[in-house]
ZAMARGU-4260 file (C-alpha; in steps of 0.2 Angstrom, whole numbers, plus 5000, padded with zeros to 4 digits):
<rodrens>
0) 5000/5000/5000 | 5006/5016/4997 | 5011/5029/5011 | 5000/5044/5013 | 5005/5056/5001
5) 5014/5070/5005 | 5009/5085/4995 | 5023/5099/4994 | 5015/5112/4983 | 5003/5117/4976
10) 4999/5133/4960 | 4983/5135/4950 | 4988/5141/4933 | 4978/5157/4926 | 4979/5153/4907
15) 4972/5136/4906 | 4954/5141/4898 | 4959/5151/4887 | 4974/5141/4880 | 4963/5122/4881
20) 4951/5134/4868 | 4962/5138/4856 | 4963/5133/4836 | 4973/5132/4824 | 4972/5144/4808
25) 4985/5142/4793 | 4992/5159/4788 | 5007/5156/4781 | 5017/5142/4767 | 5029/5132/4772
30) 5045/5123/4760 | 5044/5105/4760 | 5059/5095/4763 | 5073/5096/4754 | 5068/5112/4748
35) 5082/5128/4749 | 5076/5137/4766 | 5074/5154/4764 | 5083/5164/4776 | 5068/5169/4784
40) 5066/5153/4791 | 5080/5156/4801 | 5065/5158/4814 | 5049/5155/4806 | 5036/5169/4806
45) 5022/5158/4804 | 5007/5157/4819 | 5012/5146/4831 | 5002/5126/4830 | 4999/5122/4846
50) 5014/5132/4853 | 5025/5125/4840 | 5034/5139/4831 | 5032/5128/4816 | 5027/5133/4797
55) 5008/5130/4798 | 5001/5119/4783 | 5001/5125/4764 | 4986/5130/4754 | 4982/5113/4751
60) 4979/5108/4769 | 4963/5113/4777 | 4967/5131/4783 | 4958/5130/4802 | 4961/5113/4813
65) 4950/5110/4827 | 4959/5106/4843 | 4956/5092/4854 | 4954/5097/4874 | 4970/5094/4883
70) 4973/5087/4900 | 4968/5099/4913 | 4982/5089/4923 | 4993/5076/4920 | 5008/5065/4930
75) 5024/5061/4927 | 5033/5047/4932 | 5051/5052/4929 | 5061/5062/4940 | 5076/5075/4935
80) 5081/5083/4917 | 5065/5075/4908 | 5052/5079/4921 | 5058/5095/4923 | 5058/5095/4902
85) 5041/5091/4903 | 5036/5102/4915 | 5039/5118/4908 | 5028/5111/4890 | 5012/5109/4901
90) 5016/5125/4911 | 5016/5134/4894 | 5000/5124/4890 | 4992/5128/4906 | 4991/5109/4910
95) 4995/5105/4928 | 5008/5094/4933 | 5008/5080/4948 | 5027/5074/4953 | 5032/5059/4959
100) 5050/5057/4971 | 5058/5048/4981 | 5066/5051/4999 | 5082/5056/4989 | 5073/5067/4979
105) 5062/5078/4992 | 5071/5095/4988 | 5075/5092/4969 | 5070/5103/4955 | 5057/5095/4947
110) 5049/5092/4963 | 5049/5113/4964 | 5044/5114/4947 | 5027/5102/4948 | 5010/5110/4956
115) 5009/5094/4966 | 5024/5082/4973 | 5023/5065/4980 | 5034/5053/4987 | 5031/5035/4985
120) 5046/5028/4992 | 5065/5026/4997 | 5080/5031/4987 | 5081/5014/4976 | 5072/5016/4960
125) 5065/4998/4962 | 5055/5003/4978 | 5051/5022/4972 | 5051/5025/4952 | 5047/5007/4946
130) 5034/5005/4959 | 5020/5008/4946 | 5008/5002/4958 | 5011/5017/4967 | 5013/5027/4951
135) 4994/5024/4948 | 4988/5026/4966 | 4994/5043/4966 | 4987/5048/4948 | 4968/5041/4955
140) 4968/5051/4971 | 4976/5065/4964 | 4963/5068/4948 | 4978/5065/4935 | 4970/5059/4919
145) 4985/5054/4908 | 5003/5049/4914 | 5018/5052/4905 | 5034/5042/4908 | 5046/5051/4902
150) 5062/5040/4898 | 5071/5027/4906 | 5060/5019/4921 | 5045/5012/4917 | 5044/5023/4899
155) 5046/5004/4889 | 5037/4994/4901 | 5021/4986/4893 | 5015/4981/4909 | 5011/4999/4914
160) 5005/5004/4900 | 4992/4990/4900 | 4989/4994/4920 | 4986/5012/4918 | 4973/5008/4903
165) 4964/4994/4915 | 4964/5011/4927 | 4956/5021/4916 | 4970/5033/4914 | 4980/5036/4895
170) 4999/5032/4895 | 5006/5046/4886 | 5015/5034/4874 | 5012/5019/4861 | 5001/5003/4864
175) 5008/4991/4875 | 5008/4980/4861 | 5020/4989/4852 | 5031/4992/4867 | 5030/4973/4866
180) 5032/4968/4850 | 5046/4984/4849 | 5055/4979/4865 | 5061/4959/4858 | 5075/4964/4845
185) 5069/4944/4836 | 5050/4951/4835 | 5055/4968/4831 | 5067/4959/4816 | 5053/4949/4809
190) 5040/4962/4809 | 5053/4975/4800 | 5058/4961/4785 | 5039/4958/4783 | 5038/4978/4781
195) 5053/4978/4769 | 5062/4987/4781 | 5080/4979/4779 | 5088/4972/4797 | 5105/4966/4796
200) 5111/4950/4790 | 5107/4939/4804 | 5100/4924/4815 | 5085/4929/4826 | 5077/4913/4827
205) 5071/4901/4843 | 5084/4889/4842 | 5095/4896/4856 | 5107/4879/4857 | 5127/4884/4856
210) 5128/4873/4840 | 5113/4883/4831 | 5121/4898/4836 | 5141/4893/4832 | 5130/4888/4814
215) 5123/4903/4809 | 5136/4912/4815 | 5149/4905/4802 | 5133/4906/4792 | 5135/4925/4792
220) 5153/4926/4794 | 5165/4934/4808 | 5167/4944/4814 | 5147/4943/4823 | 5140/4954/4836
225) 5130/4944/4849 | 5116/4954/4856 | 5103/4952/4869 | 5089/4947/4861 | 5078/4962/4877
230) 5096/4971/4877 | 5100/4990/4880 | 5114/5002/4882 | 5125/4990/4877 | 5123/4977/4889
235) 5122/4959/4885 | 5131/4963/4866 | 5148/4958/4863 | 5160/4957/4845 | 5166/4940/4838
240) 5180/4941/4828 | 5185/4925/4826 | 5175/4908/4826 | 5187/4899/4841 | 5181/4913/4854
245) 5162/4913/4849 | 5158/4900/4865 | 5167/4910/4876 | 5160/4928/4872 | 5141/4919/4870
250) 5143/4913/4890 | 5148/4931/4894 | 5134/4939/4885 | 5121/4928/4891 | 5127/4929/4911
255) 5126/4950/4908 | 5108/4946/4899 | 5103/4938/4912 | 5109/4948/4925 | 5103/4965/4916
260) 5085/4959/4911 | 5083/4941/4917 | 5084/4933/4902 | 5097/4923/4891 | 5092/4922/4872
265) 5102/4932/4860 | 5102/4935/4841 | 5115/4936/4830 | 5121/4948/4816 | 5134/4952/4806
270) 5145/4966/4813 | 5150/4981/4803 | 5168/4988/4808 | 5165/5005/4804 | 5145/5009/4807
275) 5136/5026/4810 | 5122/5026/4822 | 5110/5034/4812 | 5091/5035/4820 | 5073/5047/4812
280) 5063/5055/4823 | 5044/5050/4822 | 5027/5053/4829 | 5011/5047/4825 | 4994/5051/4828
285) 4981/5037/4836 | 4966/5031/4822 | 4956/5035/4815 | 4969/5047/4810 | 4985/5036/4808
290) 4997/5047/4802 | 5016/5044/4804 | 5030/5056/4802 | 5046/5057/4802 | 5054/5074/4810
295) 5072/5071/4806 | 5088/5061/4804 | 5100/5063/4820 | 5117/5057/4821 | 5122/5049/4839
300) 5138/5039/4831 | 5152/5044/4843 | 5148/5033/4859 | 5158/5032/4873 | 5154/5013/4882
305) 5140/5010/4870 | 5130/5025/4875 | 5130/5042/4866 | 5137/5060/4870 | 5136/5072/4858
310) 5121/5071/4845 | 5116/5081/4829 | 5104/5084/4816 | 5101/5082/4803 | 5114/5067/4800
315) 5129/5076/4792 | 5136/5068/4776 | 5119/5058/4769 | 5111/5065/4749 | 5096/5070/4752
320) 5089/5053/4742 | 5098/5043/4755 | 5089/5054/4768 | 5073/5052/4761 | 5075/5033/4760
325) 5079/5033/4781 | 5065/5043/4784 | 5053/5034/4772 | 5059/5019/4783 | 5057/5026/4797
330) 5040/5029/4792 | 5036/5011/4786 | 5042/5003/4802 | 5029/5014/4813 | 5015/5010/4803
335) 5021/4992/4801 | 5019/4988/4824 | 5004/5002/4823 | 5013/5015/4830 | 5005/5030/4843
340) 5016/5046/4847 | 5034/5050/4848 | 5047/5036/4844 | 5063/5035/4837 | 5068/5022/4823
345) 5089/5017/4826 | 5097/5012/4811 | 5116/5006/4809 | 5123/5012/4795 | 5138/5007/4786
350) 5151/5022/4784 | 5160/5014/4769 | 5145/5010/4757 | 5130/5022/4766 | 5121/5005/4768
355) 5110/5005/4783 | 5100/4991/4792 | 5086/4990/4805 | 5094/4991/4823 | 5081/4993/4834
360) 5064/5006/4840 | 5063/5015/4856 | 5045/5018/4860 | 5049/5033/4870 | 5055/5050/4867
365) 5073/5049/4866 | 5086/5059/4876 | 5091/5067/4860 | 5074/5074/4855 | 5079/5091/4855
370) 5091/5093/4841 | 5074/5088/4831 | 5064/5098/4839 | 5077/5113/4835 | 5078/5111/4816
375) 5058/5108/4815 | 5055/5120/4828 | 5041/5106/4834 | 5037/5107/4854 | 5039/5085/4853
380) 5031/5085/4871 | 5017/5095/4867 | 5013/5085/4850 | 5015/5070/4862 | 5000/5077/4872
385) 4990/5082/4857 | 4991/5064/4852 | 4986/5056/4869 | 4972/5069/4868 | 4965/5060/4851
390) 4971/5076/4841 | 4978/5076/4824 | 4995/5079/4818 | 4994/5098/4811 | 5006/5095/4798
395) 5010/5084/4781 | 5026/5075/4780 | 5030/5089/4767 | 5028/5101/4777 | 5037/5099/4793
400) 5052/5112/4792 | 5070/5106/4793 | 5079/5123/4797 | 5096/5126/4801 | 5108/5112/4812
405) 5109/5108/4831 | 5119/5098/4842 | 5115/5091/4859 | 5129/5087/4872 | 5128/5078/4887
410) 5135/5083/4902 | 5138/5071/4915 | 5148/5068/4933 | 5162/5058/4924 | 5181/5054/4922
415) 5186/5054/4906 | 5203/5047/4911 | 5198/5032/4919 | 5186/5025/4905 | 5173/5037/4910
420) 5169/5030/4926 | 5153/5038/4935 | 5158/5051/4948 | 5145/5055/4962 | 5147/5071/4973
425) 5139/5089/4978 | 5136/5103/4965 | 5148/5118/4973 | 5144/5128/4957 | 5135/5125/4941
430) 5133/5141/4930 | 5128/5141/4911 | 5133/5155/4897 | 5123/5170/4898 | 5116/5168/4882
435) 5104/5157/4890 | 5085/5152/4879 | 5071/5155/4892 | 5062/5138/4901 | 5046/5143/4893
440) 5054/5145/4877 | 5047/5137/4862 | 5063/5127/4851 | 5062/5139/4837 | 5061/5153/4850
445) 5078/5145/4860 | 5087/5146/4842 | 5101/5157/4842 | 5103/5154/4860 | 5109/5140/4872
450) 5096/5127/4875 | 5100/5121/4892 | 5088/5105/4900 | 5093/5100/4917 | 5085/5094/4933
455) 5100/5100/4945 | 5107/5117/4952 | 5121/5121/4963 | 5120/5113/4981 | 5111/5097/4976
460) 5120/5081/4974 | 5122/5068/4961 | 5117/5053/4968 | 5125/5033/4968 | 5106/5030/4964
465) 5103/5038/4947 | 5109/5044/4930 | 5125/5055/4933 | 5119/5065/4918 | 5119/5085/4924
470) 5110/5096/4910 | 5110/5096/4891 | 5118/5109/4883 | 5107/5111/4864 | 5113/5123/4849
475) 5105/5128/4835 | 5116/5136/4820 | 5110/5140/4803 | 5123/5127/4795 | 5133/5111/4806
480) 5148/5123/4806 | 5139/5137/4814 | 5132/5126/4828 | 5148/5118/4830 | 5157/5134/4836
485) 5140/5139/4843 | 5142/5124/4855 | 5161/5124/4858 | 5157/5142/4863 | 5144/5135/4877
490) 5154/5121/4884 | 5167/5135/4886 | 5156/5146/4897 | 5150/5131/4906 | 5157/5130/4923
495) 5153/5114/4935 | 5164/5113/4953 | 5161/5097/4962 | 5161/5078/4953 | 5175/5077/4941
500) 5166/5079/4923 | 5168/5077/4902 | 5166/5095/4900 | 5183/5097/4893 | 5182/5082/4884
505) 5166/5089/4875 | 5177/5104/4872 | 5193/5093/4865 | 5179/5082/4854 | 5171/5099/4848
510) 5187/5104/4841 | 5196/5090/4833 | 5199/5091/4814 | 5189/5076/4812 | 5174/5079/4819
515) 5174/5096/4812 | 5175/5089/4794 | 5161/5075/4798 | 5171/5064/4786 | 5175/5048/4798
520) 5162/5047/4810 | 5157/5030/4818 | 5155/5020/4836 | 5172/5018/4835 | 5177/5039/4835
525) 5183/5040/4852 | 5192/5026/4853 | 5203/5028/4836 | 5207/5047/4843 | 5209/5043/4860
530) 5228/5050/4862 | 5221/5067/4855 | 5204/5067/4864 | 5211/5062/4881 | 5229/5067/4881
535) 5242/5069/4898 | 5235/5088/4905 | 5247/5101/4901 | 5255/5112/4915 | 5243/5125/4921
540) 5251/5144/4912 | 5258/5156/4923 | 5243/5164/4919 | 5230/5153/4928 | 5242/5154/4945
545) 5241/5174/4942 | 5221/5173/4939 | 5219/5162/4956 | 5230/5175/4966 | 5221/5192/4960
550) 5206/5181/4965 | 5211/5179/4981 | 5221/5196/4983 | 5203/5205/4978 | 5189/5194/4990
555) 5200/5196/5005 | 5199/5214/5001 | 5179/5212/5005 | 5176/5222/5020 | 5156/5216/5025
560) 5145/5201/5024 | 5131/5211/5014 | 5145/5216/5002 | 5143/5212/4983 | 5156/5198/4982
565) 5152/5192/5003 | 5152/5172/5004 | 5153/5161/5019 | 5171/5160/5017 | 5179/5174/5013
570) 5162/5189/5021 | 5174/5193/5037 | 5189/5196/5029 | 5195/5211/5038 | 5207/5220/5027
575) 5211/5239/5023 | 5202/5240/5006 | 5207/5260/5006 | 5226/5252/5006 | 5230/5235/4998
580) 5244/5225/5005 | 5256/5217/4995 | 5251/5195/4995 | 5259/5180/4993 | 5251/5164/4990
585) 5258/5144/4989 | 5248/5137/4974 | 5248/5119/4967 | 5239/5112/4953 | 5231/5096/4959
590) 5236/5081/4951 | 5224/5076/4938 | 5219/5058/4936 | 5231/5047/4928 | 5227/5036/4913
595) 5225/5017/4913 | 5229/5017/4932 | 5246/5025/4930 | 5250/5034/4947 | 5247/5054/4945
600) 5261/5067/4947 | 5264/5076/4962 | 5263/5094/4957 | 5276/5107/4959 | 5271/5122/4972
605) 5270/5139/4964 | 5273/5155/4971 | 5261/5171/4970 | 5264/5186/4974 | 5250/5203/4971
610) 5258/5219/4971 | 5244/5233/4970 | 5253/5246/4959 | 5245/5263/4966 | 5230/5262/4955
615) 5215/5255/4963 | 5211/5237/4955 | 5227/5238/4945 | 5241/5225/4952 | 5258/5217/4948
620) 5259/5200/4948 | 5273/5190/4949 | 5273/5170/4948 | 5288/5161/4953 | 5286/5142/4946
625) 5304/5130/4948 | 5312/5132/4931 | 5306/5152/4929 | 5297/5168/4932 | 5284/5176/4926
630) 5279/5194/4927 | 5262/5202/4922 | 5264/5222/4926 | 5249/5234/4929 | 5234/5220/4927
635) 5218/5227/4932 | 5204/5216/4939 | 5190/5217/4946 | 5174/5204/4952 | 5159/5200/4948
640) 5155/5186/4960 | 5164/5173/4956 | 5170/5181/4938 | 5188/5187/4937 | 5188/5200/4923
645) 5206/5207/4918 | 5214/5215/4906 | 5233/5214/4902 | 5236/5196/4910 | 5233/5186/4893
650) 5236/5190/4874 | 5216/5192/4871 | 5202/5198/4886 | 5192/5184/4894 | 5181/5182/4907
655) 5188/5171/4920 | 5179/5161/4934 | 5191/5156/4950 | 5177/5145/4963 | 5181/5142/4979
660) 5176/5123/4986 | 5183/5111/4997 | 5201/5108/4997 | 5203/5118/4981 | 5198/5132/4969
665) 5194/5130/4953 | 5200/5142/4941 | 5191/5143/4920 | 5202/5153/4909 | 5204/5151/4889
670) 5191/5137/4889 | 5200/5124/4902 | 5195/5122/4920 | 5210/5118/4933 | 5210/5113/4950
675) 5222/5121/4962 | 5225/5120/4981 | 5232/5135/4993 | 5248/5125/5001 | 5251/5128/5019
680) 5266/5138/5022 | 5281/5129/5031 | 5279/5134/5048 | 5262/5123/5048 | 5267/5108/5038
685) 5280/5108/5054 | 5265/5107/5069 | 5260/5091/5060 | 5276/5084/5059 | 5292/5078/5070
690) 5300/5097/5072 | 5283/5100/5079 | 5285/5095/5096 | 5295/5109/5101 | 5283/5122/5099
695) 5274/5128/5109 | 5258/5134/5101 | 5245/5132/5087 | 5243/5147/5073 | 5230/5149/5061
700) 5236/5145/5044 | 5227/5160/5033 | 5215/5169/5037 | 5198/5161/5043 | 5184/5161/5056
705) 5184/5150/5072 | 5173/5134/5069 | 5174/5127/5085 | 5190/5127/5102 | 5189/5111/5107
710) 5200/5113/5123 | 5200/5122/5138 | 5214/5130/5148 | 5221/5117/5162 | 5216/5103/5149
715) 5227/5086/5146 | 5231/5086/5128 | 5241/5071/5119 | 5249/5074/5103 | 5238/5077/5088
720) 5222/5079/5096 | 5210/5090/5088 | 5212/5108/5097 | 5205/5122/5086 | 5195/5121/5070
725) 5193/5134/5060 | 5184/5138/5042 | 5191/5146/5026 | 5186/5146/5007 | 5173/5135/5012
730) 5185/5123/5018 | 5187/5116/5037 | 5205/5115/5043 | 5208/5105/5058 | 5224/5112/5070
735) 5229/5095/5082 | 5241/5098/5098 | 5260/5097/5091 | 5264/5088/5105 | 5256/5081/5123
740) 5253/5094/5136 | 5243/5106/5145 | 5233/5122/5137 | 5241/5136/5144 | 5232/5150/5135
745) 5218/5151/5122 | 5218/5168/5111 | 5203/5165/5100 | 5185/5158/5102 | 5171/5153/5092
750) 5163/5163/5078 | 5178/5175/5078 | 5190/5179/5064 | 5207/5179/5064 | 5223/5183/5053
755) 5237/5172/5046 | 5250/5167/5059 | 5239/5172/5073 | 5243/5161/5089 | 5227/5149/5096
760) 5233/5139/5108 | 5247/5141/5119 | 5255/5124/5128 | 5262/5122/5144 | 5278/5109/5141
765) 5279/5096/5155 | 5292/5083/5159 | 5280/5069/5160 | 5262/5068/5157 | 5251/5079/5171
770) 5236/5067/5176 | 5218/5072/5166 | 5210/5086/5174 | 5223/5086/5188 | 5217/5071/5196
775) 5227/5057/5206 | 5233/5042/5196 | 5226/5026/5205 | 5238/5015/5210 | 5235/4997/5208
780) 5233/4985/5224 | 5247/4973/5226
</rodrens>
């Protein structure tokens, strides 16, 4: 049974009537495909279909379309980027929204976003977002009439289509029957070939014995690709090259199988060694109208583990006849499984002939959707909601636009260095370029902007129990080389403090030759150019060490907590800002992570040294690395929150970002981010060490504010217990006793701010330990 629910919010929206009422009136032309695009269309003028800056129908399509009541309130079963994606469609459309979170999720930003929030259960997905039982429950007692799952979860699962039907509520999706015929890749084959679509050469039959197996696969000839017959995301699929390892590689394919989806048959099929992955958007319309149509091609070929991260459409490098003949395919396999709403039709395609087979349908909208919602200028969400409302599609196949080019890349919390293994951790600071498309924007209104869809902001946490995906950044250009510098441009004004991430990847991929040209795209992208794409991280330039000093140099000049630039860490600074003192800082990059499990570096420690130079905001800076010095003379700066803007400290002007977080700042200059930590000076290093024990007293490393004295005066200390604590740049910095004793003095106490070098905690030395709190040992009885 599901919990009570717990409602978080509630907001009526105040342009529901008017905006279910509305119909469609044809005004303008529109180019068919193929067509040259006049520059107009760089943003369509048209009326808007259904808040779709799309072209509205031609002269020969009825010129006023009635409109089909939309849901006054709908759930969705997702959580994160897509929820909150969907969200902000229905909050355009006046369509209330009900959420659905788990315990994990109880302060995240789709729960924000929605009019009503529920929790229906713990962090784990099985007992929270695959609990469609609960799903249900809450859509009936909370007056929703249709659900839409998003993707991922229970977006594929025919079960809960079929439930919520037996409910009486409509799954904003297909029938479950062709989640289910679409969902085995054997009865997805067979239905395809009777549809003339071509699959590639293959066995996808019954006969699951090794021997028929072994059989077809000479049959075909090696090398073979085994595949999970319910597989995804490239579990359950591994490459055969030669015939003597086909038994060993079809036991570890069918124990992942099993393990990832609880069943063991796989198919086989010949494997291409330089494919594309080359899919069509489509959407269809429920009968009696049946229509089927595909939006565009997309690109999603270069994969990192099997899974994409950066996709575009159209699909560079195709004629427009072999485009036409994808998306006429497309179009047959929809109508071929009696397709209903958004889809995507994954073809594999080879990159030597232009051949292309059948790979597989996901009855969902795709994570990709955008870059085709941004070349058609079609709100995909909204047209999904039109369909589950028994509407009509508003357009012919000639007439849906194909303007321009975009590109989506995926951000997520990963290493690049170490195979792209998932990182977990808190968001210190997530900012996006200025140039940001409004949430309520439509895609053609967000073109010549940066598209971002995300379900995090700074402080929350990417969690061990989801995607580690953090926001989609989406371009739109008016050719691929236009969105191209468009996109390197956003990933460069994209800054992320926290889990280690692929940003700079993204950047690296964005700029190599070869993905520039578009001439040798395939799966096998990043691998082939791994040296260039992921290669051994440069020394940081003297200039990033300067950029981190003036940083410093300028927030410690901040004289209140309600100043412009205040922050926990740095508010209390008391400094003379009327006369600026010379600084000196200990810098050191931290070591990035090595490669292949190589041991990382130690870095070398730099020194810093800010000189103001008489003008206010105008600095010397000297940096003093082991092999040489560099001098920049006269630098002005200046700060705008966490922004560094100067002038005279690199060749061009740029805005630079330093971010303060634990144990480190992170400084973005010149389109890199680098991690560097303020070393200790020496005196300190010595109260942790050896020539420790014969001080006396414990200073305060830089300036900070007392977190917590932990010691009274009279008190037994032993040697490295914890005696002050102190916080600076965010960071806690634990001072321990140099050596075992008694507090004589204590100078500071909680909540107060102190200077560098100040003395804490002053020790009485003894000969031999004093008893605790002065009391007499006991002596043991003889």
């Amino acid at each position: 049974m599901l919990p009570t629910l717990r409602r978080l919010s509630v907001r009526v929206p105040s342009r529901a009537a008017a905006l279910r009422s509305r119909t469609l009136v044809a005004t303008t032309t529109t180019p068919a495909r193929g067509a040259a695009q006049p520059a107009a269309l760089a943003r369509p003028s048209s009326v808007r279909l259904l808040h779709s800056d799309v072209s509205a129908p031609s002269s020969a399509s009825p010129t006023s379309i009635a409109r089909p009541p939309l849901p006054a309130k709908i759930l969705i079963a997702n959580r994160g980027e897509i929820s909150c994606r969907i969200m902000r469609t229905c909050r355009r459309l006046g369509i209330r929204t009900v959420a659905v979170y788990s315990e994990a999720d109880a302060r995240s930003m789709h729960v924000q976003l929605a009019d009503e929030a529920y929790c229906i259960g713990p962090a784990a997905s099985a007992e929270s977002y695959l609990r469609s039982d609960r799903v249900i429950d809450v859509a009936l007692k909370t007056g929703a009439t249709m659900v839409h799952p998003g993707y991922g979860f229970l977006s594929e699962n025919a079960e809960f289509s079929a439930a919520l039907h037996a409910a009486g509520l409509t799954f904003i999706g297909p029938p479950a029957s062709a989640i289910t015929s679409m969902g085995s890749k054997s009865a997805s084959k067979a239905i395809m070939l009777a549809a003339g679509v071509p699959c590639v050469p293959g066995y996808h039959g019954d006969d699951q014995s090794v021997e028929t197996l072994k059989r077809e696969a000479k049959k075909v000839g090696f090398p073979v690709l085994i595949k999970a017959v319910k597989g995804g995301g490239g579990k359950g699929m591994k490459i055969v090259w030669k015939e003597e390892n086909f038994e060993e590689e079809l036991g570890s394919a069918r124990r992942e199988a099993q393990k990832s989806f609880g069943d063991t048959d796989v198919l086989i099929e010949k494997y291409l060694q330089r494919p594309r992955h080359v899919e069509v958007q489509i959407i269809s319309s429920a009968p009696p109208h049946s229509q089927h149509l595909a939006i565009s091609s997309r690109d999603c070929s270069v994969q990192r583990r099997h899974q994409k991260i950066i996709e575009e459409a159209p699909a560079p490098g195709l004629s427009d006849e072999l485009r036409k003949d994808l998306e006429d395919k497309a179009v047959e396999a929809a109508r071929a499984v009696g397709y209903v709403g958004a889809g995507t039709v994954e073809f594999i395609m080879d990159a030597e002939t232009g051949e292309f087979f059948f790979m597989e349908m996901n009855t969902r909208l795709q994570v990709e959707h955008p870059v085709s919602e941004m070349i058609s200028g079609i709100d995909l969400v909204e047209w999904q909601l039109l369909v589950a409302s028994g509407g009509a599609l508003p357009l012919t196949q000639a007439e849906v636009p194909c303007v321009g080019h975009s590109f989506e890349a995926r951000l997520y919390a990963e290493d690049p260095a170490s195979n792209f293994l998932p990182d977990v951790g808190h968001l210190e600071h997530l900012s996006f370029p200025p140039d940001l498309a409004s949430p309520s924007a439509t895609p053609a209104e967000s073109r010549g902007l940066v598209r971002v869809d995300t379900g995090v902001r700074t402080g929350d946490d990417v969690s061990v129990f989801y995607d580690p995906m953090i926001a989609k950044l989406i371009v739109h250009g008016s050719d691929r080389a236009d969105a191209l510098r468009r996109m390197r441009r956003a990933l460069e004004q994209t800054h992320i403090v926290g889990p280690r991430t692929n940003v700079d990847f993204l950047q690296r991929l964005c700029e190599h030759p070869a993905f520039v040209s578009a001439d040798d795209l395939d799966t096998g992208f990043i691998a082939r150019y791994k040296p260039d794409l992921l290669p051994s991280p440069p020394a940081p330039a003297a200039s990033t060490f300067a950029s981190a000093a003036l940083f410093l140099a300028l927030r410690e000049q901040t004289t209140s907590a309600s100043g412009a630039f205040a922050s926990p860490a740095f508010a209390a600074f008391r400094l003379n800002t009327a006369q600026p003192v010379a600084r000196s800082y200990s810098l050191r990059a931290r070591a990035a992570a090595a490669q292949d499990g190589a041991e990382a570096s130690e870095e070398k420690v730099v020194q810093v040294s800010v000189q103001p130079a008489g003008e206010a905001g105008v600095f010397h800076v000297r940096v003093l690395a082991e092999d040489k010095t560099t001098f920049f003379p006269a630098v002005s700066a200046s700060l705008l929150e966490s922004d560094l803007l100067t002038q005279g400290l690199v060749a061009s002007e740029s805005d630079e970002a330093v971010v303060p977080a634990p144990q480190r700042m992170d400084v973005f200059a010149e389109g890199r981010q680098v991690e560097l930590e303020l070393v200790a000076p020496e005196w300190l290093k010595e109260l942790k060490g050896g020539a420790a024990a014969t001080k006396g007293s414990v200073r305060s490393p830089m300036p900070s504010k007392v977190v917590e004295v932990r010691v009274s005066v009279g008190q037994h200390v032993e040697e490295g217990d914890v005696v002050v604590v102190l916080e600076a740049m965010k960071t806690e910095q634990v001072l321990r006793a140099p050596r075992a004793g008694v507090v004589a003095k204590i100078a500071a106490s909680a909540g107060e701010m102190v200077g560098e070098g100040v003395e804490l905690v002053t020790f009485e030395e003894t000969a031999e330990e004093a008893p605790v709190d002065g009391a007499a040992q006991a002596q043991p009885s003889p």
